[in-house]
N, C-alpha and C positions, 0 to 999 in steps of 0.2 A: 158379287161372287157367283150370280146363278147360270151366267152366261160360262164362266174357265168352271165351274164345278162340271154344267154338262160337256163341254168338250175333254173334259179328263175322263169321262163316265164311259163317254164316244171311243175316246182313242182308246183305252182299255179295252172296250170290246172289239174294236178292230185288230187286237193285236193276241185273239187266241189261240192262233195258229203257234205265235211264238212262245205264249204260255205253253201249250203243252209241250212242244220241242224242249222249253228249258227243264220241265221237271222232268218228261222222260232222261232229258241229259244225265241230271242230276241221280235219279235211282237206279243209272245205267253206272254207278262209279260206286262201286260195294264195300261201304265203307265202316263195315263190321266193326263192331265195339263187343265185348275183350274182339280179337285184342288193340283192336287200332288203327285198322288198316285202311290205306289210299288218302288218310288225310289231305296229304302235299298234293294229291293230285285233285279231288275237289275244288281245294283253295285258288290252283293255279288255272281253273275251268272259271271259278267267278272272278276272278281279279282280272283275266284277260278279257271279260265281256264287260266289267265295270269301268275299266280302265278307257277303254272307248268310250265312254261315257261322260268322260271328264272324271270319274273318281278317282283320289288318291287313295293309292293301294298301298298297305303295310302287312308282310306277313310275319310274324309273330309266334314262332315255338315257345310254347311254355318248359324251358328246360328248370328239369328238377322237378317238376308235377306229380303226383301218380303216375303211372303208369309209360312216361313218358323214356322213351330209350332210342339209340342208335336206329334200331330194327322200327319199332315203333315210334317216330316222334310224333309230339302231338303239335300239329300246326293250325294254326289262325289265322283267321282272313281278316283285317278290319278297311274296308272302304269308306272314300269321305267325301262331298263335294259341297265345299262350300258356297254360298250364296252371294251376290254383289254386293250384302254389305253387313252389317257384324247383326245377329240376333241368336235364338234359340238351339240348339239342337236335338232331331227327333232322330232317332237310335233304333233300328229294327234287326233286332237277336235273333239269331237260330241256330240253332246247333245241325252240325251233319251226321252227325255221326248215327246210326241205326244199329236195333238189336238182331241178335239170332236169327235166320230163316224159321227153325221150328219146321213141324211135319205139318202135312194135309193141304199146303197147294197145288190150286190148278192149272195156275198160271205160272209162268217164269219169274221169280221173285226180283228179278233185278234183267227183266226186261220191259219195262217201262210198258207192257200192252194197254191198248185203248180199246173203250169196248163200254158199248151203251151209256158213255157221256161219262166213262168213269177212267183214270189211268190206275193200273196196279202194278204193284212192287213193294218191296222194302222201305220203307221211310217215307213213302207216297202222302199218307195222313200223317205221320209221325216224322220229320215234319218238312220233307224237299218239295211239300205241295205251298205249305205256307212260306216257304222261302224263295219258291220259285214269285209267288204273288205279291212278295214285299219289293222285288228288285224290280217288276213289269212297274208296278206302283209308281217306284222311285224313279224308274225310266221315262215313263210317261209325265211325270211331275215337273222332273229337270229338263226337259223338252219343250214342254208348253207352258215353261212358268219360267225362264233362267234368271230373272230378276228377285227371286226373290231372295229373304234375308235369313239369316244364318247357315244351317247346314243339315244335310241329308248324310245321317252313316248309316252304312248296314256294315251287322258282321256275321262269320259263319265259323261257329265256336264246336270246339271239342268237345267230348266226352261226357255231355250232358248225362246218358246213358246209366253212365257210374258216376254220376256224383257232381260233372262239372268243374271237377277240381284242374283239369288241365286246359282250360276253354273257361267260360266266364270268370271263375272265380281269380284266377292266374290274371286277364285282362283287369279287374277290380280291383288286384292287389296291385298292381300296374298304375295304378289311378285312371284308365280307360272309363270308368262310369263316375266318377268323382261328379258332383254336381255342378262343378263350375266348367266343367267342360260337355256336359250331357245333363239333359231338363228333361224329357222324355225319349220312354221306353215302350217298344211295341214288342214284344214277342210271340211271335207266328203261331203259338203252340196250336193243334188242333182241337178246340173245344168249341165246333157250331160257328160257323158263320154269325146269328144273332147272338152271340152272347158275347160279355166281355170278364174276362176269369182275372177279379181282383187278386187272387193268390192262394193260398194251400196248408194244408196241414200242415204238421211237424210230423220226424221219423227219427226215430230211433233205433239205430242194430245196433245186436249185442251178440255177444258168442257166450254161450254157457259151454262148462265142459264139469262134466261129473268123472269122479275118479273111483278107479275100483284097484283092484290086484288082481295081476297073471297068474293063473294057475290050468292044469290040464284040464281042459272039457270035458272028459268022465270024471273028475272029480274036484267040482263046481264050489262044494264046501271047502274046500281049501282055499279057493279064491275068493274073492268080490267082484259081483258084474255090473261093471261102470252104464251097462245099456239096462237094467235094470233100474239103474239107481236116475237113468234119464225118464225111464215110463212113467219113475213118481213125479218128477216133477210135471212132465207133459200131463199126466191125472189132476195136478194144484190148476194147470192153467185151465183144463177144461171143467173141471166143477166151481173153481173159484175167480178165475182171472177171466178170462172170455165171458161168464154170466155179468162178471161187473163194468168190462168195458162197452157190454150190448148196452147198458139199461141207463150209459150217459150219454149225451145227446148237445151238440152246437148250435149256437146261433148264427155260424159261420155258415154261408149258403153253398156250403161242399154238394157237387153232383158227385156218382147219383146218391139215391136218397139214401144207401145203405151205408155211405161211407159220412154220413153227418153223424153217426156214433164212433167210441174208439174202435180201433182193429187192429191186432197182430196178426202177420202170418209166421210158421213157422215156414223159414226159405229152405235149412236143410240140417239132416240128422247124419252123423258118420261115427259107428262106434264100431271097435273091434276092429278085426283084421282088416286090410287096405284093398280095395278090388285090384283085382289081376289085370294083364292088358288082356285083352280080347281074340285073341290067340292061345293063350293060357289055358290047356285043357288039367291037369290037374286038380286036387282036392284042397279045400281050405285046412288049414294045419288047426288042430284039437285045444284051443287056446279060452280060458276065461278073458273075454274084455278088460282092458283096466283103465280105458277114458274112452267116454262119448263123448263128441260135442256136437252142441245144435246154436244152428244161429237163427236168430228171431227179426225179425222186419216190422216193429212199433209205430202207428199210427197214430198221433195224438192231436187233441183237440185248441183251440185258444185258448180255452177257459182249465186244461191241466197244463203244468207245466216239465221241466224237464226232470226236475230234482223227485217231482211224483212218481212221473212213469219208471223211473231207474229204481226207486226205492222202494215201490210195489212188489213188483219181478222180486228186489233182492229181499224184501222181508219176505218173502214165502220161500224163498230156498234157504233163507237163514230158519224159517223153521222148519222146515225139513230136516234140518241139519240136526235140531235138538229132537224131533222124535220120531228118525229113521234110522238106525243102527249101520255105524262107519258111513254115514252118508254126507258125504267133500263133495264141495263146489268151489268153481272159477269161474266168476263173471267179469267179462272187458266188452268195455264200450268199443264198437266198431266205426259207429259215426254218427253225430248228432245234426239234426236242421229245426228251426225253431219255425215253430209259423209264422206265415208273411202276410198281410192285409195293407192294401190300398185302398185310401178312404175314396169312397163313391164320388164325395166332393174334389178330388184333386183335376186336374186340367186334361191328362191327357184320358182321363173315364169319360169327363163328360163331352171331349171336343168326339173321338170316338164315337159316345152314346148318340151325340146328335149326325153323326157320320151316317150311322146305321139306320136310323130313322129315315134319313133321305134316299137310300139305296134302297132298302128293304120296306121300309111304310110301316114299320113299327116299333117300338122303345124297345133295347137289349135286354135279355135275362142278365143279371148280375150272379156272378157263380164264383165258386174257388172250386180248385182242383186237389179229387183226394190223394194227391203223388206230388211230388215235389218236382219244384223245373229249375232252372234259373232264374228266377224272380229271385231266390232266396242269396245268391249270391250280389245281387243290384243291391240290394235293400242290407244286409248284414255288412257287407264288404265297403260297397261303393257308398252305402249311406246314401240311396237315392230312392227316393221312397216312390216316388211321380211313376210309376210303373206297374204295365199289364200283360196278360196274354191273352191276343186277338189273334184267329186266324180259322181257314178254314179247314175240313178234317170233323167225322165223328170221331170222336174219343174212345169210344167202347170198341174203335177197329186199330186202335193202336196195337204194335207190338202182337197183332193177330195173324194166321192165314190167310192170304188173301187179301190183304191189305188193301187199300185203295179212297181215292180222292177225289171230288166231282167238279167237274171241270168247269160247270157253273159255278159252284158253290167259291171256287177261286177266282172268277172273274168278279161275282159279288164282294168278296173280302178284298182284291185288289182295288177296287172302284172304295171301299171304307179306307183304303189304306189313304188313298192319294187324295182323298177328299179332305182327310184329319190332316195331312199334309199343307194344304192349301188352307185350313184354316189354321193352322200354328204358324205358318211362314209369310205368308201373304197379305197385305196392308188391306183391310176396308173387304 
């Protein structure tokens, strides 16, 4: 194996040029999530490079998904090339889809610029840099190996962003990750070239809405103010809910170290009157509130489970209830993901671990991620447990300004990519 490991190693790095042309490709196609957009064109940018390839191309709308419409469909790439003779399948996930621009770049967010070994854009590290590195991977492997046995897919999935529900989980329900058709899973996500991120917390949103009565702004005692009756409960979380989920603590090797205890964010509060459009110069009309709502973003650990974290939240607004005067609440679940863990022992951690040992010269950190990705739909849905997130990308510039991906750092995880390739497919 040491003679094709180094020529895969070789032809890898002679093919940087085309790495970065394809991820510039890639974050040059603005494929904003809400609400959706350029899917179909993504898809038909790799299908037409894999296709040349010899992969078989299937594009794939998840009609009826979230979010999924005329205007907006949500479309799917899945590529396949099979091997000269019946074995395994290794499966590399990534989603296209990218969040927000957000303020404070310097750069062109979806001009793909290069600049001191780094490319930036949108989705650069999050994650068109490890999707670009999985397909050179699979390029280079189906090139200098065409004998070998079973099959090389990649796919490039929707709406990770929100949820996944139109992009992996849609393909899972599909039976696309069913075990007898798919053994391993690599997902590009960016957490560090060394490391390999076994899987993630759980989340939970929820939407609270407190209720009060309309009555005139100068005269507030006539009414009930639903944005009052939201401060009490936002005072329950911070003197009693947030000091208790500080002071429990995982064995789960969640990065970074802040997110190995629980955590809620509060995502968003809206009570009272509706903001005007922006045009709008008039005065807000003299009204008591009579619903706020807030929805919360739950963080939870292996060791709690689902039925805890719902029943926490609801017994303290159930006692609110009993000793805050007219104080109504509505709590609905928005969306639940249960944690996911890949045993260290399974095949594709450790063909991986020794991958990265021979590229980089030293044993991976083993990590889980405190956010949730599509692992959670392989492993719930697909029932396929043999699954990770590998790829290159710091983490802490996800979803950031300025975004950006090193162009080493993916020549490195490309060269782990096709190296674990050539030990899952290839004889002796």
């Amino acid at each position: 194996m040491t003679a094709i490991t180094d020529r895969l190693r070789d032809e890898i790095t002679a093919r940087r040029d085309d790495l970065i042309a394809l991820t510039q490709a890639l974050i040059r196609i603005p494929t904003l999530n809400p609400p959706g957009a350029n899917y179909r064109e993504i898809c038909e940018v790799l299908g037409q490079r894999l296709a040349q390839r010899g992969f078989d191309i299937r594009m794939i709308r998840a009609e009826g998904a979230p979010g999924d419409s005329d205007r907006y469909p949500r479309w799917n790439i899945l590529a396949r090339r099979d091997g000269a003779r019946a074995g395994p399948c290794v499966h590399f996930n990534s989603h296209t889809d990218v969040v927000e621009v957000g303020q404070g770049w310097t750069t062109d967010p979806f001009g793909g610029a290069v600049k001191d070994g780094r490319i930036y854009g949108r989705g650069a590290c999050d994650m068109k840099g490890g999707l670009a590195a999985s397909i050179i991977a699979a390029e280079v492997f189906v090139d200098l190996c065409p004998d070998f046995h079973g099959a090389v897919e990649i796919s490039g999935t929707a709406d990770e962003e929100s949820g996944g529900y139109g992009g992996v989980a849609y393909l899972a329900e599909q039976g696309y990750f069913a075990p007898s058709r798919v053994q391993h899973v690599i997902i590009p996500e960016p957490l560090n070239k060394d490391r390999i991120c076994l899987g993630h917390r759980g989340a939970w949103w929820a939407e609270i809405e407190t209720r009060g009565e309309i009555a005139h702004g100068a005269m507030p005692f006539l009414g009930d103010c639903a944005v009052r009756h939201m401060g009490a409960v936002i005072d329950a979380f911070e003197t009693r809910l947030f000091p208790a989920m500080a002071a429990r603590r995982t064995e789960m090797p969640v990065v970074p170290d802040g997110a190995r205890a629980s955590t809620m964010n509060i995502n968003s509060v809206h009570g009272g009157a509706a903001e005007q459009e922006s045009d709008y110069t008039g005065l807000p009309a003299y009204c008591v509130p009579d619903s706020c709502r807030m929805v919360i973003d739950r963080r939870y650990l292996a060791e709690e489970s689902h039925a805890s974290v719902s029943g926490e939240v609801r017994a303290l607004l159930d006692e609110l209830k009993t000793s805050r005067a007219k104080f109504d609440y509505r709590l609905s679940e928005i969306n639940h993901v249960a944690p996911s863990m890949t045993d260290r022992a399974a095949p594709v951690v450790t063909t991986v671990a020794r991958a990265i040992e021979e590229v980089l010269g030293h044993a991976p950190e083993y990590v889980a991620s405190p956010g949730t990705y599509d692992q959670k739909h392989i492993d719930r849905i697909g029932r396929l447990k043999n699954c990770i997130a590998y790829g290159p990308g710091v983490l802490e510039l996800a979803h950031k300004p300025d975004e950006w991906v090193g162009i080493d750092d993916m020549l490195d995880s490309a060269q782990v990519m096709a190296l674990s390739l050539a030990a899952l497919l290839l004889d002796g």
